[in-house]
C-alpha positions, -999 to 999 in steps of 0.1 A, spaced: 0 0 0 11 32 -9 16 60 15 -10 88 18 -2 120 15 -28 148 26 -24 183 20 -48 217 12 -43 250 -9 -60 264 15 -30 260 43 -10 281 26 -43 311 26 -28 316 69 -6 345 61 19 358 92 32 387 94 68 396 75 92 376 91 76 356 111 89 322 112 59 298 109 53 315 75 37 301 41 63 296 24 70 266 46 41 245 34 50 258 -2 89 242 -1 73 207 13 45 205 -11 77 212 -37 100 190 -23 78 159 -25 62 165 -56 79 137 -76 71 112 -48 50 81 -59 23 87 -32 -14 84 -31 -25 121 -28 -61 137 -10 -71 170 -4 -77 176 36 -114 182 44 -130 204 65 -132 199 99 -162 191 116 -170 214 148 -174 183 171 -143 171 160 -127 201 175 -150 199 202 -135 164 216 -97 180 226 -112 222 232 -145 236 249 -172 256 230 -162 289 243 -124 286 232 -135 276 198 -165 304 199 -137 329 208 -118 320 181 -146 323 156 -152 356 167 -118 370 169 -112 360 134 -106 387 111 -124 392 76 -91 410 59 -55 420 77 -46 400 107 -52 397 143 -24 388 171 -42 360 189 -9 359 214 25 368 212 32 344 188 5 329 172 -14 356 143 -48 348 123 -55 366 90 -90 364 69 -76 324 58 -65 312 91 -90 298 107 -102 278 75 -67 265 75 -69 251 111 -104 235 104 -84 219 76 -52 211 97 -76 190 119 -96 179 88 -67 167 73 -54 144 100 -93 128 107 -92 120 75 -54 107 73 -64 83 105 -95 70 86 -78 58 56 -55 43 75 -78 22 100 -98 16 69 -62 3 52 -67 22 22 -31 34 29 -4 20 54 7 53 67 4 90 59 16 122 63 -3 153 69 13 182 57 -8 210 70 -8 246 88 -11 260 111 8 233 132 -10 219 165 13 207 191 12 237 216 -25 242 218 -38 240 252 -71 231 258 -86 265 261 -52 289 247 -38 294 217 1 295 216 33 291 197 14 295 165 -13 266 170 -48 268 174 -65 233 176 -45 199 191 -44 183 154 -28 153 166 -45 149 199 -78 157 183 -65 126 159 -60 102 188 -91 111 200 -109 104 169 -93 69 168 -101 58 200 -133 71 205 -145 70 167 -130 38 156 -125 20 187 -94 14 193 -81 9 230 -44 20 232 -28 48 206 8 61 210 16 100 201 57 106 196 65 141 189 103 147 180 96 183 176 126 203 194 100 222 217 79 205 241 45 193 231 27 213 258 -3 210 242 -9 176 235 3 168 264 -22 192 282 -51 177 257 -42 140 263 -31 143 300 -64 123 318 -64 102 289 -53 67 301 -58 49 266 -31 78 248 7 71 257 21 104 249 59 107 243 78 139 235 116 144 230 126 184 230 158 207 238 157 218 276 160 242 283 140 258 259 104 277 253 78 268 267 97 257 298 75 226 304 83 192 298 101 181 326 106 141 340 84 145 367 56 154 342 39 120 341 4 126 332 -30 115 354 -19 76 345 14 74 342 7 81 307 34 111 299 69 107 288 91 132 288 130 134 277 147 162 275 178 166 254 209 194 263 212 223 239 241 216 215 236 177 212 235 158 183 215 131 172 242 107 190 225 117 220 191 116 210 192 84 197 208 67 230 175 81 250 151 67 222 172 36 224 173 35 260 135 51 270 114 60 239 114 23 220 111 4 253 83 26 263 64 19 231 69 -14 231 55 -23 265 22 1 255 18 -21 220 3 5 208 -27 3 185 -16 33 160 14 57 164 12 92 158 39 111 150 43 149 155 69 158 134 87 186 137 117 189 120 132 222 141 159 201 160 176 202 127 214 216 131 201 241 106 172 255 122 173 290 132 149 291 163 169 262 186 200 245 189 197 209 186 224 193 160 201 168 138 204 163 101 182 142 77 198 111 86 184 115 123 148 115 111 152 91 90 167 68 118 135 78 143 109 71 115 124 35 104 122 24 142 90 39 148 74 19 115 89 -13 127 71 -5 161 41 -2 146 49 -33 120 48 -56 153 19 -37 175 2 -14 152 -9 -35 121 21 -9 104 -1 24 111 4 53 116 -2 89 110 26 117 109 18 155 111 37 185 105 47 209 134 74 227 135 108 232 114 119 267 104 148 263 80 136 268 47 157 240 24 168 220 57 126 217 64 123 202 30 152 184 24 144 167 60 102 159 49 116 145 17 136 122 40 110 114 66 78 111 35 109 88 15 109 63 47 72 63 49 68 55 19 93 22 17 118 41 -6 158 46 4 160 86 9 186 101 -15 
């Protein structure tokens, strides 16, 4: 089966201010880096309201509705900005993943990737920040378990800041094993050890500023893999973020493509012995223009059963 890939024109319609880092042209250098890739292709839907309802309350996503602006942009934070297409975006972000997880339980595809905007992984359950508005992946776990049934579902996010979202979405939620690897110290400031979640359901493992994917793959070898193995999860999600890249401009992790490639391959043979081979990957972060695409390429490559180049 081919690997799904699920995108929308309408991502690239959330327009940030000048310089901002979480800007369109990300979306634009993916969507042109894989666009030789043999790989089975659908446009992201539309999001359902109740879909965003199951991770964030009525009132957060009433707010947003009403703050959204119908020409220029609107600072929702410090970070996080919303112009006339943004908020159609997000509805896609999260479409886009639904619909990535129900082609996969369905096995119309083995795996996807989602490549959508804005990102998801810091959105608390009631706040916007660092330039995410909905829990895409956490909305995506819940859709699996409580949609299709499913009893156990594992979200890693290699993302070089801490999920604090997810992690805030999926915290009391004893059937999602949630795993995030990050520089520390670095924004947000959460994601500590002792962060365990209401069932012992939380893992966290920070990684020093200046390390390089030596480092990261020890504590993967030694605490992420192990961890995921005794879970047997039912479908892996993957947040990935591709900002711990020696490249990246906004943190100092020492990565190259190599090191995603090297996280992906163990991950699919994780989810080869407990997962039926599923699983879902989502963009987040990864602000290096040609590192960004040159490190999807990889990642999409793996996915997809072909040797990265």
């Amino acid at each position: 089966m081919s690997t799904l890939f699920v995108s929308h024109s309408d991502c690239l319609n959330h327009v940030t201010p000048s310089g901002h880092p979480e800007q369109v042209a990300r979306l634009q250098f993916i969507l042109d880096a894989v666009e030789d890739l043999n790989l089975r292709r659908l446009d992201a839907p539309l999001a359902e309201d109740a879909h965003i309802l199951s991770a964030h309350p009525e009132r957060y996503l009433e707010h947003l509705k009403t703050l959204s602006p119908s020409r220029g942009s609107v600072a929702v934070d410090a970070d996080t900005h919303m112009s006339a297409g943004s908020l159609n975006a997000a509805y896609r972000a999260v479409g886009g993943v639904i619909e990535a997880v129900d082609q996969v339980i369905q096995g119309a595809s083995q795996n996807a990737f989602v490549a959508v905007r804005p990102p998801g992984h810091h959105a608390e359950t009631a706040t916007t920040m660092g330039f995410c508005f909905f829990g895409n992946v956490a909305i995506g776990a819940k859709h699996a378990l409580d949609h299709h049934g499913l009893t156990r579902v594992a979200v890693v996010d290699f993302d070089v800041h801490h999920g604090n979202g997810t992690q805030d979405l999926l915290w009391d939620e004893a059937r999602a094993l949630t795993i995030t690897s990050h520089q520390s110290p670095l924004w947000p400031g959460t994601g500590t050890p002792d962060e365990k979640g209401a069932h012992d359901n939380v893992l966290n493992v920070p990684l020093p500023p200046r390390s390089g994917g030596d480092v990261m793959r020890k504590a993967y070898e030694d605490r992420v893999f192990p961890r995921l193995e005794d879970f047997k999860p039912e479908m892996i999600f993957v947040s990935a973020g591709f900002d711990a890249h020696e490249a990246d401009p906004l943190a100092e992790l020492r990565w190259d493509e190599d090191d995603f490639v090297w996280i992906t391959k163990h991950l699919m043979r994780i989810a080869d012995r407990h997962s039926q081979g599923r699983l879902v990957s989502v963009l987040e972060g990864g602000y290096d223009l040609a590192a960004l695409a040159r490190s999807v390429r990889a990642h999409v490559k793996t996915l997809s059963g072909d040797k990265p180049q």
